[in-house]
ROPA-507252 format. One record per residue: residue number from 1; residue in one letter; x, y, z of N, C-alpha, C in turn. Coordinates in steps of 0.02 Angstrom, whole numbers, padded with zeros to 5 digits. Layout:
N
   i aa    n.X    n.Y    n.Z   ca.X   ca.Y   ca.Z    c.X    c.Y    c.Z
 NUM  A      X      Y      Z      X      Y      Z      X      Y      Z
...
END
This chain:
84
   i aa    n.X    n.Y    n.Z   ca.X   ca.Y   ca.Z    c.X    c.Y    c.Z
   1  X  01039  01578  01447  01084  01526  01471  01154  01554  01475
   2  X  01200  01518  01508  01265  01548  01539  01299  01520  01503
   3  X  01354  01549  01480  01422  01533  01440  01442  01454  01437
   4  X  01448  01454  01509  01493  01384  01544  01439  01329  01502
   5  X  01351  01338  01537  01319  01305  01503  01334  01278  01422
   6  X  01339  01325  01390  01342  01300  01299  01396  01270  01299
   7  X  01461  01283  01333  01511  01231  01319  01528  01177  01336
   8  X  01480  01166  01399  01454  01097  01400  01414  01068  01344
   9  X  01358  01099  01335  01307  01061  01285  01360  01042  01206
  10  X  01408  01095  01181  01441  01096  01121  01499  01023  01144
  11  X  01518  01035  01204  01572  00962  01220  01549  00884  01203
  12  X  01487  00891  01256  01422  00841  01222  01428  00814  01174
  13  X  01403  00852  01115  01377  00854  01050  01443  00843  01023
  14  X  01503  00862  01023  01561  00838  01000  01574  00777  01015
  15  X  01596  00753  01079  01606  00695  01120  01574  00633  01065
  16  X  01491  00656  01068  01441  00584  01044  01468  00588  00957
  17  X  01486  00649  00933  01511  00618  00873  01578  00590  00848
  18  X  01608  00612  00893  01681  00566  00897  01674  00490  00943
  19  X  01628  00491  00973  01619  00418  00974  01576  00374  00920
  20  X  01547  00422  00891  01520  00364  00842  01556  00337  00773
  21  X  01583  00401  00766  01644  00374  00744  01696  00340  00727
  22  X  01718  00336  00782  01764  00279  00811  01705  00204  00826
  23  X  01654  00205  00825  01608  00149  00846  01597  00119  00748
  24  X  01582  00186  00708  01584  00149  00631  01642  00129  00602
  25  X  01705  00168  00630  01768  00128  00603  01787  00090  00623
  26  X  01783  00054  00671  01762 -00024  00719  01727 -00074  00679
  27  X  01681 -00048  00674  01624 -00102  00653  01658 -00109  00573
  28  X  01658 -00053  00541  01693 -00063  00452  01748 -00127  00462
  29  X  01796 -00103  00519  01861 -00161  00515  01856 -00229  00532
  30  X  01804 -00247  00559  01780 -00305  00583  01720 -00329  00539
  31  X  01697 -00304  00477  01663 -00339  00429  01697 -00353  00347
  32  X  01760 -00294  00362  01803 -00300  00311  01855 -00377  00304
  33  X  01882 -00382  00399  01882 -00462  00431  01851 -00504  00403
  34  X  01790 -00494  00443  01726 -00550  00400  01729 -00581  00333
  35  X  01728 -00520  00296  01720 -00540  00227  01779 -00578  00205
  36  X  01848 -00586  00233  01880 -00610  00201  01884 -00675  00226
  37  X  01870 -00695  00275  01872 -00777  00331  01838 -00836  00280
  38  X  01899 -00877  00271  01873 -00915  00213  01823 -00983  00255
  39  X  01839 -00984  00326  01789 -01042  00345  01726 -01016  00390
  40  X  01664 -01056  00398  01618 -01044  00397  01621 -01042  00488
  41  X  01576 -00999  00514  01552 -00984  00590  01535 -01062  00598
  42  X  01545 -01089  00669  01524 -01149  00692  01459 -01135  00708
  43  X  01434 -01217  00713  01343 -01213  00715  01333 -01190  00806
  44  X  01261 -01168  00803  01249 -01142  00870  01258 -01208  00907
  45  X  01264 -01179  00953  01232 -01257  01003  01185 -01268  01017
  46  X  01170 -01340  01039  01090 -01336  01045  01062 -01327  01092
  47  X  01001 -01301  01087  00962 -01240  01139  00914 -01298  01207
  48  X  00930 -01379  01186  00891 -01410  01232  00924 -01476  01221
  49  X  00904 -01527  01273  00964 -01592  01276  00871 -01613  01217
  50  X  00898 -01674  01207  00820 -01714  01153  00814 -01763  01231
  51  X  00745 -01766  01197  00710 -01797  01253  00728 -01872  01270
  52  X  00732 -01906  01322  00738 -01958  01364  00715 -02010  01319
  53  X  00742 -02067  01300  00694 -02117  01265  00679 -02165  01311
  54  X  00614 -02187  01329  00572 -02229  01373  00581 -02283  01336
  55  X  00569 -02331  01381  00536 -02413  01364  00470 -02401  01352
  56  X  00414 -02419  01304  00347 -02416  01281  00333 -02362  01260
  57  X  00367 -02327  01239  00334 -02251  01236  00351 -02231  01159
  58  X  00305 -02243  01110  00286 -02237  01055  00257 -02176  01022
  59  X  00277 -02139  00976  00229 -02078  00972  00188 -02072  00902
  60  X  00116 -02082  00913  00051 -02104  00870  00083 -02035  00815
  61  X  00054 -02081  00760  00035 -02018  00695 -00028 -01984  00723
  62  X -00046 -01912  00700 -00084 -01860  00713 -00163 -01904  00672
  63  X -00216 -01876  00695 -00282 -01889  00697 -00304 -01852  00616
  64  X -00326 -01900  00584 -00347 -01873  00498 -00307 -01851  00446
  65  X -00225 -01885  00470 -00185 -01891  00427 -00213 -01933  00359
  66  X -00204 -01917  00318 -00208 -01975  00238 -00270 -02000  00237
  67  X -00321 -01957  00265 -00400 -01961  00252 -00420 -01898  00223
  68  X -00474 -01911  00197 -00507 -01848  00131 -00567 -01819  00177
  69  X -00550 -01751  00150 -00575 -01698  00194 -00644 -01709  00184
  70  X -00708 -01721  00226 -00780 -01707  00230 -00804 -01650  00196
  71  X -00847 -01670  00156 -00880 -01604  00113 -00918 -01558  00150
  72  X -00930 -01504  00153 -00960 -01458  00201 -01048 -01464  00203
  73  X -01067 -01456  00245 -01127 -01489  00267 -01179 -01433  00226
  74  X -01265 -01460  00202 -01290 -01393  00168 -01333 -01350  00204
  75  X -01341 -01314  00206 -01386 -01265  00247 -01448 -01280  00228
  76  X -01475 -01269  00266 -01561 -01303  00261 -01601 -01222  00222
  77  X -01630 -01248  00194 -01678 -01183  00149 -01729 -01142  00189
  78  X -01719 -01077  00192 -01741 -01011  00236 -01821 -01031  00215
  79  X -01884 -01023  00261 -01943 -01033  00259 -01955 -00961  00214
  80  X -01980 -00971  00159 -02021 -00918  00115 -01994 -00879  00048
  81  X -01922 -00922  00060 -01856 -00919  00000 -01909 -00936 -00065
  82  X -01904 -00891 -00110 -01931 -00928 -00180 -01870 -00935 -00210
  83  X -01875 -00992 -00221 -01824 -01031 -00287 -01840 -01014 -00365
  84  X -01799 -00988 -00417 -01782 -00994 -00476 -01773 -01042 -00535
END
């Protein structure tokens, strides 16, 4: 490889670490911020309007609410099973 080449690749490799750099001492000063903001982030907004309220339009409780669960059914006995 040619001269010119490596001092590109070495510029590179410098470049991306002086930007990250500068990208973690950013981010440090803006959580050091954070931490001190004595009031709380406002709530999101909300992600959908609530639905339309109709005339007649009622919405049923779910099917086997506050009923007791059915006992599981028995398997019928294998032809030639000896019992104990």
């Amino acid at each position: 490889m040619t001269r010119k080449l490596y001092l590109v690749i070495i510029f590179v490799v410098l470049a991306a670490v002086v930007a990250t750099g500068a990208y973690l001492r950013q981010r440090g000063k803006m959580a050091a911020e954070a931490a001190t903001c004595d009031t709380p982030a406002p709530p999101p907004p909300p992600t959908a309007p609530p639905p339309p309220k109709l005339p007649g339009f009622v919405i049923e409780t779910a099917c086997g609410t506050g009923a007791e669960a059915k006992p599981p059914a028995k398997a019928p006995a294998r032809a030639g099973a000896k019992g104990k």
